[in-house]
C-alpha positions as a Markdown table, in Angstrom:
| # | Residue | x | y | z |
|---|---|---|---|---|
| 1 | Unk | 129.1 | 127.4 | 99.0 |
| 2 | Unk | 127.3 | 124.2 | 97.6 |
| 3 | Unk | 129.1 | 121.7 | 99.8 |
| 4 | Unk | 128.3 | 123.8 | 102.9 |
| 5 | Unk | 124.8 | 123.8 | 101.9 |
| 6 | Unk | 124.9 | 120.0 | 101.5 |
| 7 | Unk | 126.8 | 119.9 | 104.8 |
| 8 | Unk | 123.7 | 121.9 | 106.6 |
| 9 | Unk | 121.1 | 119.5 | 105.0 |
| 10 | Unk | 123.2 | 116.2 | 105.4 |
| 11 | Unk | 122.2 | 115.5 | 108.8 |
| 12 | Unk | 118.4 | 115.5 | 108.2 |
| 13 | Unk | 119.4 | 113.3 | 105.2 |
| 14 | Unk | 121.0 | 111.0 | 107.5 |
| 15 | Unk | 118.3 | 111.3 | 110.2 |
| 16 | Unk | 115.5 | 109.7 | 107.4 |
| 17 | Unk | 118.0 | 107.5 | 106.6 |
| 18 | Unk | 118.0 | 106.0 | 109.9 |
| 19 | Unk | 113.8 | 106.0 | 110.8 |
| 20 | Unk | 113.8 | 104.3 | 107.8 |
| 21 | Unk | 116.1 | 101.5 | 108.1 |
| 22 | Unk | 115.1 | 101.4 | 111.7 |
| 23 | Unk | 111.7 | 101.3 | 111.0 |
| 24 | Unk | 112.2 | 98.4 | 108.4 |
| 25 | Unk | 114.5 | 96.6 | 110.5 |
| 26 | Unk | 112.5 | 96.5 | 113.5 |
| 27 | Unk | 109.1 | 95.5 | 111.4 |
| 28 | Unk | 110.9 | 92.2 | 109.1 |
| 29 | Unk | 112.0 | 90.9 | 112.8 |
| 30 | Unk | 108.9 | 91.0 | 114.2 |
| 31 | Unk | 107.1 | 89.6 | 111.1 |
| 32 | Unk | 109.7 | 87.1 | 110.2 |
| 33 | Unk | 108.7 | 86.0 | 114.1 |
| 34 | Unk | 105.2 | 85.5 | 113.4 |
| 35 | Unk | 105.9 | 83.7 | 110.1 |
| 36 | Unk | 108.0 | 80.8 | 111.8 |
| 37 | Unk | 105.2 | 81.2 | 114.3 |
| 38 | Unk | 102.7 | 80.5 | 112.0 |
| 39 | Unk | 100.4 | 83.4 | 113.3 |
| 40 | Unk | 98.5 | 84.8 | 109.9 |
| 41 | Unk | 96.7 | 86.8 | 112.1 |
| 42 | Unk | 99.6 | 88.8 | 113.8 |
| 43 | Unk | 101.3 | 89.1 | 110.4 |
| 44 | Unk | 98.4 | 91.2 | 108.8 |
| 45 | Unk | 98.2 | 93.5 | 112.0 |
| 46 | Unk | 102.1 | 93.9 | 111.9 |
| 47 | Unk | 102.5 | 94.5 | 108.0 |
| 48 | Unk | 99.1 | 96.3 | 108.2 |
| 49 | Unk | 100.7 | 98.9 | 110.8 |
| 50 | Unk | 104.4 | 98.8 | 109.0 |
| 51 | Unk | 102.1 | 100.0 | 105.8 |
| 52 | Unk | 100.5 | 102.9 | 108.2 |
| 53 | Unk | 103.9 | 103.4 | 110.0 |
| 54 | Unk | 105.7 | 104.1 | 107.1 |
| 55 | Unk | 103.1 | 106.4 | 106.0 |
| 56 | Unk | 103.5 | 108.4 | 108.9 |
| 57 | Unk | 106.5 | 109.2 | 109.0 |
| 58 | Unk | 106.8 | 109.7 | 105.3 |
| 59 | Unk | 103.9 | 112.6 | 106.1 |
| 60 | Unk | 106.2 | 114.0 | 108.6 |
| 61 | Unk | 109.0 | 114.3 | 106.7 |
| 62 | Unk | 107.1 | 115.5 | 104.0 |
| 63 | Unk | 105.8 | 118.5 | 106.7 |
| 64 | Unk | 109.2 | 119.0 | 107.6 |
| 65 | Unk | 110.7 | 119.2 | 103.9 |
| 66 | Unk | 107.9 | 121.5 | 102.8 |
| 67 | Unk | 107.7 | 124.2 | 105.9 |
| 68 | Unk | 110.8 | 123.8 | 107.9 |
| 69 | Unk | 113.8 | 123.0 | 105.6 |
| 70 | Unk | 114.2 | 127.0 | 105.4 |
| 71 | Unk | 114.2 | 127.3 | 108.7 |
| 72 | Unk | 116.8 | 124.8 | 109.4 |
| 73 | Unk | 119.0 | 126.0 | 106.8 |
| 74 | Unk | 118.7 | 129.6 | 107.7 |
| 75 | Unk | 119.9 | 128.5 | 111.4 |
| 76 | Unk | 123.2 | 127.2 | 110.4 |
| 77 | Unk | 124.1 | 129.4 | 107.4 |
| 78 | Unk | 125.4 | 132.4 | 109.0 |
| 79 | Unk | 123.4 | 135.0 | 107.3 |
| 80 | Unk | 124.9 | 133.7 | 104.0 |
| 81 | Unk | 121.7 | 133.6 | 101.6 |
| 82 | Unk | 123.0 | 131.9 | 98.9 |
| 83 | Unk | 123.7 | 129.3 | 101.3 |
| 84 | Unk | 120.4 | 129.0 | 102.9 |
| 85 | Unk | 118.3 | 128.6 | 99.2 |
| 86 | Unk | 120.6 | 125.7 | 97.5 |
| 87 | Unk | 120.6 | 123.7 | 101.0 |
| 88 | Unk | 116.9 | 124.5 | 101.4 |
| 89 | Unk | 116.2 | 123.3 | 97.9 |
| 90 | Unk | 118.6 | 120.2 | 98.5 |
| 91 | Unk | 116.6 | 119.4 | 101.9 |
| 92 | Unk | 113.3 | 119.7 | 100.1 |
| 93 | Unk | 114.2 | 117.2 | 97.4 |
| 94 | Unk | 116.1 | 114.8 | 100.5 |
| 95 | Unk | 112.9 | 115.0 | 103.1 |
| 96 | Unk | 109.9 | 115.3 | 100.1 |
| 97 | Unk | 110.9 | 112.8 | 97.6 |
């Protein structure tokens, strides 16, 4: 039961996983650019919108963990409630914290 509840919540894990390092990736090219560039100014608007960025999509995860992990869950479990709390609780702790 526990390892099908982590299997249901293992792809959102990896999905976060992926913004994330996406995110990151995509943000220390583009400053690392301006720094050989010398361009202070285009540095503070990059990091300055990686700093928001990150902040939105931490807010939507956090939506996500807090109102929809249930739902989720409860598509993939098969009726099977003991199932559907312990991946929900998993989910919440993987998308919240």
């Amino acid at each position: 039961m526990a390892n099908q509840a982590l299997t249901l919540a293992f792809p959102i894990q990896i999905l976060i996983i992926a913004v994330g390092v996406g995110t990151g990736v995509g943000l220390n090219a583009l400053l690392s650019k301006s720094l050989g560039e010398k361009d202070n100014e285009k540095v503070n608007k990059v990091a300055g919108n990686g700093i928001f960025l990150s902040i939105c999509i931490f807010l939507v995860f956090l939506i996500f963990g807090l109102f929809g992990s249930e739902w989720f869950i409860s598509l993939f479990a098969g009726g099977n409630q003991e199932v559907v709390e312990m991946g929900t609780i998993y989910l919440k702790i993987c998308s919240c914290f």
